[in-house]
C-alpha positions as CSV (number, residue, x, y, z in Angstrom):
1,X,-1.8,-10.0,6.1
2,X,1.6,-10.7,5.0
3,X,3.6,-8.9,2.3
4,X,3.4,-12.0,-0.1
5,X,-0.3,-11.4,0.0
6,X,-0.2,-8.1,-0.7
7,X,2.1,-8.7,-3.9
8,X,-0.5,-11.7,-5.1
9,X,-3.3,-9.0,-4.6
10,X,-2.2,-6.6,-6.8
11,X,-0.8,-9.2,-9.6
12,X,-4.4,-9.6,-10.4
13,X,-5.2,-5.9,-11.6
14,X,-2.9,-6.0,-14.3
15,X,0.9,-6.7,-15.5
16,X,2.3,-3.4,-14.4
17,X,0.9,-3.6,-10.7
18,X,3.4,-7.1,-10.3
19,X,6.3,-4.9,-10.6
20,X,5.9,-3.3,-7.3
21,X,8.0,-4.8,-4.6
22,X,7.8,-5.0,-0.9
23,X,10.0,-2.4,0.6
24,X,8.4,-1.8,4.3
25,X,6.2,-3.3,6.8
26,X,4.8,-1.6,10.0
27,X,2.7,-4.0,12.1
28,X,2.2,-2.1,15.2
29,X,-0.3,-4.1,17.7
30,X,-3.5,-2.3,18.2
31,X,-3.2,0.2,15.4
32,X,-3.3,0.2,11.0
33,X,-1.1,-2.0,9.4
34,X,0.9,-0.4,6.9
35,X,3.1,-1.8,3.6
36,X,5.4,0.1,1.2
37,X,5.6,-1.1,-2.5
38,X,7.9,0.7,-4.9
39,X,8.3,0.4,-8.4
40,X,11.8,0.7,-10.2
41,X,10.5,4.1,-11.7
42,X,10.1,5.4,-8.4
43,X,6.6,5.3,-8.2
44,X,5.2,3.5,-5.1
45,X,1.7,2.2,-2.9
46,X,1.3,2.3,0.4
47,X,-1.7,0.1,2.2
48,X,-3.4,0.8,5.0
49,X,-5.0,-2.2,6.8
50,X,-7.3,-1.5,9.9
51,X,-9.2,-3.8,11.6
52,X,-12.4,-3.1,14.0
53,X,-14.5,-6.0,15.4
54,X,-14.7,-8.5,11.9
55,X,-14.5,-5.9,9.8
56,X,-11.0,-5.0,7.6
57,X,-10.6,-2.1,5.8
58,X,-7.9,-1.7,3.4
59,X,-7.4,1.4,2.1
60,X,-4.3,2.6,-0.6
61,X,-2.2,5.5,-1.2
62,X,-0.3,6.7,-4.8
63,X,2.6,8.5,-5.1
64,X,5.0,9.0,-8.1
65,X,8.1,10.3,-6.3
66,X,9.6,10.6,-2.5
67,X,8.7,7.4,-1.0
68,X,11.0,7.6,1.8
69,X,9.1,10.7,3.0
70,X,6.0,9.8,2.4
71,X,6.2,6.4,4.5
72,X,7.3,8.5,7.3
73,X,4.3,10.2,7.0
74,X,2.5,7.6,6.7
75,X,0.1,7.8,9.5
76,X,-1.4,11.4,8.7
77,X,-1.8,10.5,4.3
78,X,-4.9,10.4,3.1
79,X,-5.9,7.0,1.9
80,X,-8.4,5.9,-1.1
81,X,-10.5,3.1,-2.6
82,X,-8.3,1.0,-4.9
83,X,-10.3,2.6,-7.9
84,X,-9.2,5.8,-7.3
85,X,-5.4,5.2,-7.8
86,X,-5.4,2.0,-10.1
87,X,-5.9,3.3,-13.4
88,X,-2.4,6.1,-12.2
89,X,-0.4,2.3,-12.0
């Protein structure tokens, strides 16, 4: 999954969810694959993307200030369903 995607995925659930931009990528191989969006308010996603066998999982978390240490963090947050954060967009 590539950034772009991530940015097209989230264009679809409605205007404001375009506005957040790709700020960090963390591929590792063999582990979750995780992407930082931020919005200019300060708000900001993080995705989680794990993959087992055929099955992906992509899981999201919400936060509304300190990105920077909360992507640091990134591996011990707790991640949700898309319905439980989209409506807080």
């Amino acid at each position: 999954m590539q950034v772009t995607d991530v940015s097209y995925q989230l264009h679809g659930s409605g205007p404001s969810a375009a506005d957040y931009k790709p700020s960090d990528r963390d591929e590792p191989a063999g582990g979750p694959k995780y992407y930082g969006l931020v919005h200019e308010s300060g708000r900001f996603l993080i995705l989680k993307e794990t993959i087992t066998s055929d099955i992906t999982t992509t899981r999201y978390y919400f936060g509304n200030t300190a990105y920077t240490t909360s992507w640091t963090a990134r591996a011990s947050l707790d991640y949700v369903y898309w319905y439980a954060i989209k409506d807080a967009l």
